[in-house]
C-alpha positions as CSV (number, residue, x, y, z in Angstrom):
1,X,2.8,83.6,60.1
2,X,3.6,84.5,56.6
3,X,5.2,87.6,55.9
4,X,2.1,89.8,53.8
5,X,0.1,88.2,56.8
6,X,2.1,90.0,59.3
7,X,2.0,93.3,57.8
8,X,-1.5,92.9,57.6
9,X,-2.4,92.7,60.9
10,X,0.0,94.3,62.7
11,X,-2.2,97.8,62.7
12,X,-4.9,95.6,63.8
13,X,-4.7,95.8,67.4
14,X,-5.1,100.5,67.0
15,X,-8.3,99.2,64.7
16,X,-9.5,97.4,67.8
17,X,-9.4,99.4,70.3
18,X,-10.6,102.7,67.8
19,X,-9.7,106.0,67.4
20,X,-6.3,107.9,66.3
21,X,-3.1,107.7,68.2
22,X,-2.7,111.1,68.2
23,X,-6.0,112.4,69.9
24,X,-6.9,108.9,72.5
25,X,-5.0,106.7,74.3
26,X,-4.2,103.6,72.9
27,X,-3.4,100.3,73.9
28,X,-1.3,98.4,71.2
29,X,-0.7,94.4,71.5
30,X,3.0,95.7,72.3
31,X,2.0,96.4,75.8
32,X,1.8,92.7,76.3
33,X,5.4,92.2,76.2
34,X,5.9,95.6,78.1
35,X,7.7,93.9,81.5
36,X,6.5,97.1,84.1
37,X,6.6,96.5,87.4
38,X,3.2,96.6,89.4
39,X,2.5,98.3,92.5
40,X,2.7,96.5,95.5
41,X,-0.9,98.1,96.2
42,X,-2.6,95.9,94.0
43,X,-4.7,93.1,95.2
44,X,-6.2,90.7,93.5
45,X,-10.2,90.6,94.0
46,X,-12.6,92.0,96.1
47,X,-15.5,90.3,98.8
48,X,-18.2,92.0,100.8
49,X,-18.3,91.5,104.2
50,X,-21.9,91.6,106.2
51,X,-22.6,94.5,108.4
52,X,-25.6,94.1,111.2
53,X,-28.0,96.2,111.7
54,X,-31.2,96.8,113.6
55,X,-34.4,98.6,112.4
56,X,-34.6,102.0,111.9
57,X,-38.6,103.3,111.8
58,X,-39.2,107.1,111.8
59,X,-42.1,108.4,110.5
60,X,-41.8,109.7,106.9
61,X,-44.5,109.2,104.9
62,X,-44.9,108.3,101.3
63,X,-47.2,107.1,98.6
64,X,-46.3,103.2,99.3
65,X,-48.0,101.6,101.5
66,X,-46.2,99.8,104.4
67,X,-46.4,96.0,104.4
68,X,-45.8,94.6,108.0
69,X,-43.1,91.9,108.5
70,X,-41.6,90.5,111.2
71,X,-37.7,90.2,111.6
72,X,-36.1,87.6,109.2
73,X,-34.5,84.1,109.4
74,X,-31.6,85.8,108.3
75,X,-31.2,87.2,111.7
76,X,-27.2,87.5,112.4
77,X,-27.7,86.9,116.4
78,X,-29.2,83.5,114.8
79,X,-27.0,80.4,114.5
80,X,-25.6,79.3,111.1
81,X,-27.6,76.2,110.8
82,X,-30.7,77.9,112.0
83,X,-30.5,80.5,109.7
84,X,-29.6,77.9,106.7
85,X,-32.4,75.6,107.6
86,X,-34.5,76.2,105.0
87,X,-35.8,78.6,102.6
88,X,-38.5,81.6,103.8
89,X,-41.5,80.5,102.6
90,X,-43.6,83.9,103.6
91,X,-42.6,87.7,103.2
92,X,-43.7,87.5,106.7
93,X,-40.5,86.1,108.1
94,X,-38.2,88.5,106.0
95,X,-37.6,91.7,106.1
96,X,-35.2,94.7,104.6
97,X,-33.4,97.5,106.6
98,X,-31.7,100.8,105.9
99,X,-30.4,101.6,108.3
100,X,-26.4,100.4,107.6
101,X,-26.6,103.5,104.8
102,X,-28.5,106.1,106.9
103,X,-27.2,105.9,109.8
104,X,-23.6,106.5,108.8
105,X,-24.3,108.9,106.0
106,X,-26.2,111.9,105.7
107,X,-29.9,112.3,103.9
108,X,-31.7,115.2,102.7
109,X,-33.1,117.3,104.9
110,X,-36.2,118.2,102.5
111,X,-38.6,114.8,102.5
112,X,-41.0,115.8,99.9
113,X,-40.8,114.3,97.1
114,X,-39.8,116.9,93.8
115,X,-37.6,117.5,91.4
116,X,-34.7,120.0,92.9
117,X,-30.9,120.6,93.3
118,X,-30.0,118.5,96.3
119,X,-26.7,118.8,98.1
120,X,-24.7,117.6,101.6
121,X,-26.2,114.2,101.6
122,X,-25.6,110.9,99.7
123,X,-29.3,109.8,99.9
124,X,-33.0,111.3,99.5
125,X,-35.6,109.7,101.0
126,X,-38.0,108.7,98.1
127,X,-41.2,106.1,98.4
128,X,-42.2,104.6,95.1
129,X,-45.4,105.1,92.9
130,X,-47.1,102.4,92.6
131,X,-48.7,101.3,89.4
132,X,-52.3,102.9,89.2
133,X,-53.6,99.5,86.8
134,X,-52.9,95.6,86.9
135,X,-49.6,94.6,87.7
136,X,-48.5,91.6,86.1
137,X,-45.3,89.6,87.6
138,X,-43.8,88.1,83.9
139,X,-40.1,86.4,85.4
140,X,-38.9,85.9,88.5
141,X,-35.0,84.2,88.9
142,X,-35.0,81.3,91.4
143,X,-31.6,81.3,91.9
144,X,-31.8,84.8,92.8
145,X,-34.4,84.3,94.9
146,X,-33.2,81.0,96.7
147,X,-29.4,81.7,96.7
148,X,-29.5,85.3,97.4
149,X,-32.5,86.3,99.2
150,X,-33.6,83.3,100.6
151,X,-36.8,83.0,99.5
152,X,-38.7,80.5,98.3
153,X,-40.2,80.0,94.7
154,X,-43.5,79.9,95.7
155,X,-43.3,83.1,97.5
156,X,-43.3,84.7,93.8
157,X,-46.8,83.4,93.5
158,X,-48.2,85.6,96.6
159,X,-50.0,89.1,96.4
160,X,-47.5,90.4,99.0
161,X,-44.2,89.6,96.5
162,X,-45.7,91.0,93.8
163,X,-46.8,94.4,95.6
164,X,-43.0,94.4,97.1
165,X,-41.3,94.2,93.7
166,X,-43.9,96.7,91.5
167,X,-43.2,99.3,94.5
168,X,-46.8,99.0,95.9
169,X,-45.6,98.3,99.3
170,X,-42.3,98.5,101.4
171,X,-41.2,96.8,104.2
172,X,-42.0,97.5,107.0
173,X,-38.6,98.7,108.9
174,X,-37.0,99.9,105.6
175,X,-36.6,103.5,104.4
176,X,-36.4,103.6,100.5
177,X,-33.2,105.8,99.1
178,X,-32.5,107.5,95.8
179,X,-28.8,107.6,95.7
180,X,-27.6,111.1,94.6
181,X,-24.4,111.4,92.1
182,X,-23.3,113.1,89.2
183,X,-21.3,111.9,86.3
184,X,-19.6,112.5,83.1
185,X,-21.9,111.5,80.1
186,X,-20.4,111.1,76.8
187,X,-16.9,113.1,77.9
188,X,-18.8,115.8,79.3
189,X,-19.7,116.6,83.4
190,X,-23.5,116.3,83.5
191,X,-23.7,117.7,87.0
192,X,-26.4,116.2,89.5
193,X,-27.7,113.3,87.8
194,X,-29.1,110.5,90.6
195,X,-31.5,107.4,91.0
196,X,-33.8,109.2,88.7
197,X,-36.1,105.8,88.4
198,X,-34.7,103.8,90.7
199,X,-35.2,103.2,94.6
200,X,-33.4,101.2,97.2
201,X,-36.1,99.5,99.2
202,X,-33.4,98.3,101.6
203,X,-30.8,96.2,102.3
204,X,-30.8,92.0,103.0
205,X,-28.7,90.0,105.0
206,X,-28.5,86.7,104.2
207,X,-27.8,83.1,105.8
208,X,-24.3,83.0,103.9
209,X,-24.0,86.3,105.5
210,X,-23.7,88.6,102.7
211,X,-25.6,91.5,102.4
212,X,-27.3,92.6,99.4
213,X,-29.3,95.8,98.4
214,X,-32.2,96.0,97.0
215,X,-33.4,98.3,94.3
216,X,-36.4,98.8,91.9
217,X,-35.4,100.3,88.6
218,X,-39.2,101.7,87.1
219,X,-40.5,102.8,90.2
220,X,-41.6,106.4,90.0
221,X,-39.8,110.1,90.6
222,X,-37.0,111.4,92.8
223,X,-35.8,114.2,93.6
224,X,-33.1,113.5,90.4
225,X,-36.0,112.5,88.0
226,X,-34.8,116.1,86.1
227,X,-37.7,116.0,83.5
228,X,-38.1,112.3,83.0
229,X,-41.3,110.6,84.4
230,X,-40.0,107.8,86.5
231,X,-40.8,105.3,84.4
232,X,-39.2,102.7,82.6
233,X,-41.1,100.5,79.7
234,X,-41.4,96.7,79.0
235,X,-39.0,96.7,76.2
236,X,-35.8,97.7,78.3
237,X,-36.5,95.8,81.4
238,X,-37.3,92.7,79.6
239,X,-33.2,93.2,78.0
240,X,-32.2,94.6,81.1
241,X,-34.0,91.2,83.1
242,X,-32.1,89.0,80.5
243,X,-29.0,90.6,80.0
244,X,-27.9,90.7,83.7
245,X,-28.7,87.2,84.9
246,X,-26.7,86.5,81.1
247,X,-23.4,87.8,82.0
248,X,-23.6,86.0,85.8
249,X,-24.2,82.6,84.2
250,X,-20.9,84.1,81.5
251,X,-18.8,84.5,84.6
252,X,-19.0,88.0,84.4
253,X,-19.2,90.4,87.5
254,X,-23.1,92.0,87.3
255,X,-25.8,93.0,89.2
256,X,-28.2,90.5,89.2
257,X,-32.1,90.7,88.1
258,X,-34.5,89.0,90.7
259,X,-38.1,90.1,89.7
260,X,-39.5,91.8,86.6
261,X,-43.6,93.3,86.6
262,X,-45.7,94.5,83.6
263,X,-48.1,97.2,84.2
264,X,-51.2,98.5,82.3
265,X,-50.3,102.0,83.4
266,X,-49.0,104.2,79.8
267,X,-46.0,105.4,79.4
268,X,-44.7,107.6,76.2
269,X,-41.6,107.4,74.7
270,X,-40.1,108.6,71.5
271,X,-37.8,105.7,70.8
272,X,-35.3,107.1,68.5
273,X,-35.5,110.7,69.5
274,X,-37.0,111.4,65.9
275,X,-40.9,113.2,67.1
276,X,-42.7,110.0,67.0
277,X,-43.9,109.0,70.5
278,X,-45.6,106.0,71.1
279,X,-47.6,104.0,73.9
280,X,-45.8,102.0,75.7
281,X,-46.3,100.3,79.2
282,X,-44.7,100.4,82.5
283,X,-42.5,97.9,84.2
284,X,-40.4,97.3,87.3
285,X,-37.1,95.2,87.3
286,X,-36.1,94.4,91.0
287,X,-32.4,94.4,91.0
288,X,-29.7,93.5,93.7
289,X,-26.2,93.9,93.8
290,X,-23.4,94.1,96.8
291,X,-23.8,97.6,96.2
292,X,-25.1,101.0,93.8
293,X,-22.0,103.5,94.4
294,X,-20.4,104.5,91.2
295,X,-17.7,106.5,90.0
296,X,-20.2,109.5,90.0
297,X,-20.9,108.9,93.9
298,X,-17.6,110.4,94.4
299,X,-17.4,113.0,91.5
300,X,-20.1,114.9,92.9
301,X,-19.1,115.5,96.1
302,X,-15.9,117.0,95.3
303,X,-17.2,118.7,92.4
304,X,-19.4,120.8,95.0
305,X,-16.1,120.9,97.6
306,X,-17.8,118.5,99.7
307,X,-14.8,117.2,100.9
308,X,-15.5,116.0,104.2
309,X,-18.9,114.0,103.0
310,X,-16.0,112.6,100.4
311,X,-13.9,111.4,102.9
312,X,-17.0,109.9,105.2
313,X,-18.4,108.3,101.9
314,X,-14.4,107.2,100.6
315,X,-14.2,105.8,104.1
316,X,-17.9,104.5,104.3
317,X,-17.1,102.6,101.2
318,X,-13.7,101.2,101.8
319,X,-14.8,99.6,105.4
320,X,-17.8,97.9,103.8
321,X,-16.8,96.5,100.5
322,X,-13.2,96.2,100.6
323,X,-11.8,94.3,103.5
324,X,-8.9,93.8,102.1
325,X,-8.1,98.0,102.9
326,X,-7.5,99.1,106.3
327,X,-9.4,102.0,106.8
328,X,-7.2,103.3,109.2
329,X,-4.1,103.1,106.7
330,X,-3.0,106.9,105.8
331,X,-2.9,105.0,102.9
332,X,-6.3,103.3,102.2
333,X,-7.1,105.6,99.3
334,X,-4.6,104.4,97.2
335,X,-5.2,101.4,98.4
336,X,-8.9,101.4,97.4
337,X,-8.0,103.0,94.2
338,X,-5.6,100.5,92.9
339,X,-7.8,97.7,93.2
340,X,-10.7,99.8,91.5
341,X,-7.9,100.2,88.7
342,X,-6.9,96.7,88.7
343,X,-10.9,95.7,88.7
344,X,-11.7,97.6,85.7
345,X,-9.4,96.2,83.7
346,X,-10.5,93.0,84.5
347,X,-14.2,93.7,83.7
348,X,-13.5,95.1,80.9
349,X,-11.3,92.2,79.4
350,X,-14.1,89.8,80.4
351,X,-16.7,92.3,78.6
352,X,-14.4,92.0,75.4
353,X,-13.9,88.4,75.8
354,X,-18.1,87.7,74.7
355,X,-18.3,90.6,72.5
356,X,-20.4,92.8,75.0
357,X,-20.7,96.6,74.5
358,X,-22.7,98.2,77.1
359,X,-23.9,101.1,75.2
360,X,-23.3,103.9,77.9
361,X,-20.3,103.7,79.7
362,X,-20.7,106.6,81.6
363,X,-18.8,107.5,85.1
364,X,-22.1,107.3,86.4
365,X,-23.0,104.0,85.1
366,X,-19.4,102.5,86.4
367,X,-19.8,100.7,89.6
368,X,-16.3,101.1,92.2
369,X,-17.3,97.6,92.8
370,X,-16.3,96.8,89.3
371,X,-19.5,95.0,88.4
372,X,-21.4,95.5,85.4
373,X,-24.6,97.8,86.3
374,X,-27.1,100.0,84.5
375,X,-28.0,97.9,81.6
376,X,-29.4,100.1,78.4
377,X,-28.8,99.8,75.0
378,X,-26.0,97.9,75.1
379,X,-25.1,94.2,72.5
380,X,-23.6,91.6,71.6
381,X,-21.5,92.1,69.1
382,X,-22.6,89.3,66.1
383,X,-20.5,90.4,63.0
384,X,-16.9,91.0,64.1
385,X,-16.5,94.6,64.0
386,X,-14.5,96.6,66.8
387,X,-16.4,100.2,65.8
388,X,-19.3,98.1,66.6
389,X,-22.2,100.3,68.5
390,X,-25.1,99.0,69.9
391,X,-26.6,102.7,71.2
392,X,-28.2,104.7,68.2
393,X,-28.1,107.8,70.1
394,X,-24.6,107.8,70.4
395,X,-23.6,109.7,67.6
396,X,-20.1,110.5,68.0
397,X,-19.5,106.2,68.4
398,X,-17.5,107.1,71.7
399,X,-18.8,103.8,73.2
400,X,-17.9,101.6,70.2
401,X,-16.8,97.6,71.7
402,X,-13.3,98.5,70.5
403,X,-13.5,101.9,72.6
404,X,-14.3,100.4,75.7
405,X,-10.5,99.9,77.3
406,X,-9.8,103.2,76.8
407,X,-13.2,104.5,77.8
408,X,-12.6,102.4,80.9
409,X,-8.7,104.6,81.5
410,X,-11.1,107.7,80.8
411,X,-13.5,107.0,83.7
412,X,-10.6,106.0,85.9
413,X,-9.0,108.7,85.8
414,X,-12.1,110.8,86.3
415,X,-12.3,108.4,89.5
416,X,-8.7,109.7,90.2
417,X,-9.7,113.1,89.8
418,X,-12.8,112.6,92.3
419,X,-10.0,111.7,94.9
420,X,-6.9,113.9,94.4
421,X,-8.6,116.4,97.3
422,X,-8.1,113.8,100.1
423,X,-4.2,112.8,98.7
424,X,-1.2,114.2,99.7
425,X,1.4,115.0,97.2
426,X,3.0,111.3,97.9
427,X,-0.3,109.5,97.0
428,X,-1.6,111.7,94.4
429,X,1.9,110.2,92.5
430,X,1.2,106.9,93.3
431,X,-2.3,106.7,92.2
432,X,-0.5,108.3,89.1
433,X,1.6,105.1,88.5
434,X,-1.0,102.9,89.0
435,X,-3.5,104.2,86.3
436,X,-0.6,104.0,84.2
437,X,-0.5,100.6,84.7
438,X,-4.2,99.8,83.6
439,X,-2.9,99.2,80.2
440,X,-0.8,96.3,81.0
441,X,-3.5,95.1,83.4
442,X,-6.1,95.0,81.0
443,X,-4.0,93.3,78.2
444,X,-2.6,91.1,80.4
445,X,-6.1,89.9,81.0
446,X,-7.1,90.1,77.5
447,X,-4.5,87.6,76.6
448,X,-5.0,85.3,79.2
449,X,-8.6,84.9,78.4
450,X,-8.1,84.7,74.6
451,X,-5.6,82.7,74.5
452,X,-8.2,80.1,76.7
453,X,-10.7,80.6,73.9
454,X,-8.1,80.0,71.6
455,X,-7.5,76.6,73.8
456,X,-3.5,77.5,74.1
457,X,-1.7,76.3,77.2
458,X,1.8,77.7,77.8
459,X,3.4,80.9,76.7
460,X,4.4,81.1,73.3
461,X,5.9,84.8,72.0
462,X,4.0,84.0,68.4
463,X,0.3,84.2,70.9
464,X,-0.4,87.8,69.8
465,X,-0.1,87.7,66.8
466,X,-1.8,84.6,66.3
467,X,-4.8,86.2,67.9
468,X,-4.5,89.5,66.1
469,X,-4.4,87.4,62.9
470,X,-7.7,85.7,63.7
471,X,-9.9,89.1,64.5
472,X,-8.0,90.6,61.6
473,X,-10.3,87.7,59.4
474,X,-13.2,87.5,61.1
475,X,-13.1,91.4,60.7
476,X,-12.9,90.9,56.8
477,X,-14.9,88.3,56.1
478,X,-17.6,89.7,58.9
479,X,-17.7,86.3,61.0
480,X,-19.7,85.3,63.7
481,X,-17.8,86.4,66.8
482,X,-19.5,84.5,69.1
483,X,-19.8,81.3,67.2
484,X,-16.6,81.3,65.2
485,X,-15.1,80.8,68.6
486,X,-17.5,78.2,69.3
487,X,-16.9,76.6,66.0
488,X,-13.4,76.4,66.7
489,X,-13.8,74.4,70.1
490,X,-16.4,72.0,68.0
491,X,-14.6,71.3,64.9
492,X,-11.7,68.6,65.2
493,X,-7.9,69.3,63.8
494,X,-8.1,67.1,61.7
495,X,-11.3,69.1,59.8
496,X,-9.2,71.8,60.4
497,X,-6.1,70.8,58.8
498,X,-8.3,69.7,55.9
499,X,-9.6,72.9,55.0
500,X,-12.5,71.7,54.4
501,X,-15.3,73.1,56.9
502,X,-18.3,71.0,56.9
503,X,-21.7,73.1,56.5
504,X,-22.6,73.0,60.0
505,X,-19.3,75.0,60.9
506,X,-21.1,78.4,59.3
507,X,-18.8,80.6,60.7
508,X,-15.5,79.5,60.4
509,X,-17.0,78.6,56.7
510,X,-17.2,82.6,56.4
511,X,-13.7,83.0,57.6
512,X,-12.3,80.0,55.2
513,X,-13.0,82.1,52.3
514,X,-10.5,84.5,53.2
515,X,-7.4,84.1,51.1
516,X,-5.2,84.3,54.3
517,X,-7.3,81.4,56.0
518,X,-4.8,78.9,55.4
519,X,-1.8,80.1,57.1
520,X,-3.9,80.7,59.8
521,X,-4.6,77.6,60.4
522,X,-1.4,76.6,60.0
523,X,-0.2,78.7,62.3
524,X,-3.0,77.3,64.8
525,X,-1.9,73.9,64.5
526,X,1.3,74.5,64.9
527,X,1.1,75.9,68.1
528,X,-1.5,73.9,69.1
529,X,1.2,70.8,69.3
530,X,3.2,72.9,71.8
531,X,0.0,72.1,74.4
532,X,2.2,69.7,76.4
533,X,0.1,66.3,77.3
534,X,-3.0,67.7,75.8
535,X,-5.2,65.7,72.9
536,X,-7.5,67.5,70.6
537,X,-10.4,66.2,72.7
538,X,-9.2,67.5,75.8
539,X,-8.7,70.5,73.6
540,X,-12.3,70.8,72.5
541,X,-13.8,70.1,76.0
542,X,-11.5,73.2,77.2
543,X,-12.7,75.5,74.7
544,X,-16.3,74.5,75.0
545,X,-16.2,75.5,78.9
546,X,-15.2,78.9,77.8
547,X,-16.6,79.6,74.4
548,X,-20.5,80.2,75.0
549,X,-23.0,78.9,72.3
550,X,-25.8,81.1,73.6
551,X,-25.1,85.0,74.0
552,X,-28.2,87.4,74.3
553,X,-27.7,88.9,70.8
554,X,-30.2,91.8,69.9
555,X,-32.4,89.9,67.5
556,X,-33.1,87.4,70.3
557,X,-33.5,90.4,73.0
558,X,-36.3,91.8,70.3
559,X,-37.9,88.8,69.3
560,X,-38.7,88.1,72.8
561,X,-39.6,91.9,73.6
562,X,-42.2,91.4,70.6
563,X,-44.1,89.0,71.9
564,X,-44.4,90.5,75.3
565,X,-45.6,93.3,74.1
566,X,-48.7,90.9,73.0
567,X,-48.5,89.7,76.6
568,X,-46.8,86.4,75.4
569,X,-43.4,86.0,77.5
570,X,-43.1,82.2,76.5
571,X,-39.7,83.7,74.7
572,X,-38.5,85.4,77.7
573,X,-39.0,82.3,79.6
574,X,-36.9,80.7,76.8
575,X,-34.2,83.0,77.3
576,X,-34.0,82.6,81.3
577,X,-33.4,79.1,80.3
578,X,-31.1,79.0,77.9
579,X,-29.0,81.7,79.3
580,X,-28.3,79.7,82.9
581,X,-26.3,77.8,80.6
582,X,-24.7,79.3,77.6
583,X,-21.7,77.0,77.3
584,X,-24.4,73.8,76.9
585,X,-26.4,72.6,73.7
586,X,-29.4,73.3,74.1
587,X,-32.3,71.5,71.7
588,X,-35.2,74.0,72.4
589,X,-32.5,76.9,71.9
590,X,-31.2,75.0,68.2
591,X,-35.0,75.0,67.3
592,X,-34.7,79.0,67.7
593,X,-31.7,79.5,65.8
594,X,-30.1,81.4,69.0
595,X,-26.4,79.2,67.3
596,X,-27.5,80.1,63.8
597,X,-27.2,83.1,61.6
598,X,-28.6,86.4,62.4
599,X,-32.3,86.3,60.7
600,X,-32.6,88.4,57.9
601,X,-35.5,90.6,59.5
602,X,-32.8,91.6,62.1
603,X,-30.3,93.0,60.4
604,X,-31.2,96.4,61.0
605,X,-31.8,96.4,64.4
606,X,-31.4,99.4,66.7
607,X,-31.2,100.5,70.0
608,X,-31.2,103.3,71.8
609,X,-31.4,105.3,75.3
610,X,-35.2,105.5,75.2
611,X,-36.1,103.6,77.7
């Protein structure tokens, strides 16, 4: 790199990642040459394991109606190859259960349904509301339906689906949950927060044997509804719908969207918290995931020196969704708590790696499985920018994209905090080491995947630099970040080495106009000819399998949200398709302009926690 380059970027990696060394934590590109050694505690991923349960039915009553079914094809006691013969192909050969949550751990005592302080229990029990007008089913995934819950498509079409996924009806056999937890909300301990919205409906075991829980996000009050209504509008659960099944198809670790409904039923909101409330309707997104439990599952419990529920929920958690922790290991905490670290890290990386921000990044919002959950106003970042912030209402721009690493250590340590009561003096310095590793884990990670977007095989000691020196120009000349990378696994090295960038390249036409372009791409091609036995088509085929074309920016979020709100979800459709493959041209996609610049009339977008 040339000299005045290198002094340029070197205070690039601080500008990144945000804030002032003195008052945050930060995480400069030296920590990729820092040579620490790991614990031996940390393992490298995490699998659910299915737990079999039988029906539990007492009698609580609730607004929903029951809807009858008889026990599943999924049935454990079944053989393999029954269970996987074929898809369901009526609600009435599949069912839900609770019971692998409420039989272990405790549920509140009080069964109405109201707003109040609840303690010594993990779990309410809460029935939904249903919608009082027409429901309207707008999307349903198939591969969530097929692969997961193994149902078929055309069950989506029957009166008994949609009454299961607006919260008209439960299963019969299943007890619907609001999870109770607390959390830290911008820096700050919010106290009892909870599934105010939200309800498990119950839990499904399917023929792979995996077991996945079921939740509706829109369905009506809890006991931790606080002063909100229940409700959630069109607007977010279309992104929400969108956004989640995006990242799964982006390799990234999410809960997963299977369902989303449309109401008549009004709902006000004041959008930007500035007086003006508006109409809006109802809607339901029917979410699953391995599991809810977040970092504020834990927080409360030992914020209210309910220490023994911690350790029944720790251990609760640790025998279901990390087999790779023996629960009976004095110890498993530290155990469980260095793979949480080393998750983190990784999902965070990946986040970074396609210019996601996800808006709130609360302790309640991060999942201990390390998955991304609780979608709200978060974005893809279009113009480089690392104090991007796609959440309006969050003034202080604590989650800004380049925030998010150390926002991640924040929450982990809260997480630490959460478990110092069950540690003994040993542990408690052990789980101290390791959170001082997460730096070193997460850049680890971020190098490794930009380096692969970058299309660099090997190790070469010039790679951070050469990477620093490319966001330092796309941050100047405001480039694409999504399609500059795609742009560079498109154009050839010998366009590159040309310097002349041919129209269709927009992006890396932006960046060329930087003064400091040039030695870049020097520098680019140089290393690129260390790739031992590799050809610049091979290259390009490389980069294009990791460099997405297609990322659910805002403008294309809104555009689709627009003409739902007129009851036209052609766009949303769109979307769904395009965004099961967002590393393949797409012709209907081109015709949109999802690869082209940001419209004009989107500039100005915003976002925010309204929803």
């Amino acid at each position: 790199m040339l000299q005045g380059a290198r002094q340029t970027v070197l205070n690039f990696p601080s500008a990144f990642l945000g804030g002032n060394r003195t008052q945050r934590i930060e995480f400069p590109f030296c920590c990729l040459i820092w040579r620490l050694q790991l614990p031996p505690l940390l393992f490298l991923g995490v699998t659910c394991h299915a737990v079999v349960g039988s029906l539990w039915r007492p009698s609580f009553q609730g607004n929903a109606n029951l809807l009858h079914l008889s026990r599943n094809r999924s049935n454990p006691e079944q053989g393999y190859c029954e269970r996987g013969a074929r898809l369901v192909s009526s609600l009435d050969f599949w069912t839900l259960s609770s019971e692998n949550l409420i039989a272990v751990l405790p549920t509140d005592p009080v069964k109405e349904n109201y707003v109040r302080k609840v303690k010594n229990c993990v779990f309410s029990v809460a029935f939904p509301t249903p919608f009082q007008s027409r429901v309207r089913l707008v999307a349903v995934s198939k591969a969530v339906l097929e692969d997961i819950l193994d149902l078929d498509l055309s069950v989506s079409e029957t009166d008994d689906f949609i009454q299961l996924v607006s919260g008209g009806k439960i299963v019969f056999g299943s007890i619907p949950l609001a999870h109770r937890y607390g959390g830290h909300q911008f820096g700050i301990w919010a106290d009892q927060l909870g599934d105010g919205r939200a309800h498990l409906i119950g839990i499904y075991m399917n023929r792979q044997g995996e077991k996945w829980e079921l939740q509706l996000k829109g369905s009506g009050k809890t006991p931790y509804s606080r002063n909100g209504d229940g409700r959630a509008i069109l607007r977010s659960s279309v992104r929400e719908f969108l956004c989640s099944e995006a990242l799964h198809y982006l390799g990234i670790p999410t809960s997963r969207a299977a369902s989303l409904v449309v109401s008549d039923d009004v709902v006000w909101r004041d959008q930007f918290y500035n007086g003006n409330l508006a109409k809006e309707r109802g809607a339901v997104v029917l979410r699953v995931a391995k599991s809810w439990f977040r970092i504020g599952s834990l927080e409360i419990l030992t914020h209210y020196g309910e220490l023994d529920l911690l350790r029944m929920l720790l251990d609760f958690i640790i025998q279901e969704y990390f087999p790779l922790v023996d629960v009976k290991e004095p110890n498993r905490y530290v155990d469980f708590f260095s793979i949480v670290v080393f998750e983190t890290a990784q999902l965070i990386a990946l986040w970074m790696s396609v210019g996601f921000a996800h808006g709130v990044c609360n302790t309640d919002n991060f999942s201990l499985l390390s998955i991304t959950i609780d979608y709200g106003p978060f974005g893809f970042m279009e113009a480089y920018n690392p104090d991007f912030v796609p959440n309006t209402s969050d003034d202080e721009r604590r989650y800004k994209i380049g925030n998010q690493a150390n926002i991640g250590m924040f929450n982990l340590n809260k997480l630490l905090q959460a478990i110092n009561p069950l540690l003994n003096p040993r542990q408690k310095q052990l789980a101290t080491q390791i959170l001082k590793e997460y730096p070193v884990l997460y850049y680890t990670r971020f190098r490794e995947l930009f380096k692969a977007k970058l299309g660099l095989l090997g190790k070469n000691e010039g790679d951070d630099d050469l990477i620093a020196f490319l966001l330092h120009l796309m941050e100047k000349t405001e480039a694409d970040f999504t399609m500059t990378f795609r742009q560079l696994s498109e154009i050839t090295q010998s366009q590159l080495q040309e310097l002349v960038i041919p129209q269709e390249f927009w992006a890396l036409k932006m960046i060329s106009k930087h003064r400091l372009f040039p030695a870049w791409v020097s520098q680019y091609l140089s290393r690129l000819k260390s790739n031992i036995s590799d050809s610049d088509s091979e290259r390009r085929k490389r980069m294009t399998a990791v460099n997405p074309r297609y990322v659910l920016k805002n403008w294309m979020a809104e555009s689709a949200v627009q003409k739902a709100e007129r009851n036209d979800f052609s766009e949303v459709h769109l979307l769904q398709q395009v965004l099961r493959h967002p590393f393949q041209k797409h012709s209907a996609a081109e015709r949109a302009g999802y690869s082209s610049p940001t419209p004009s009339w989107a500039r100005d977008l915003r976002v925010s926690c309204s929803s």
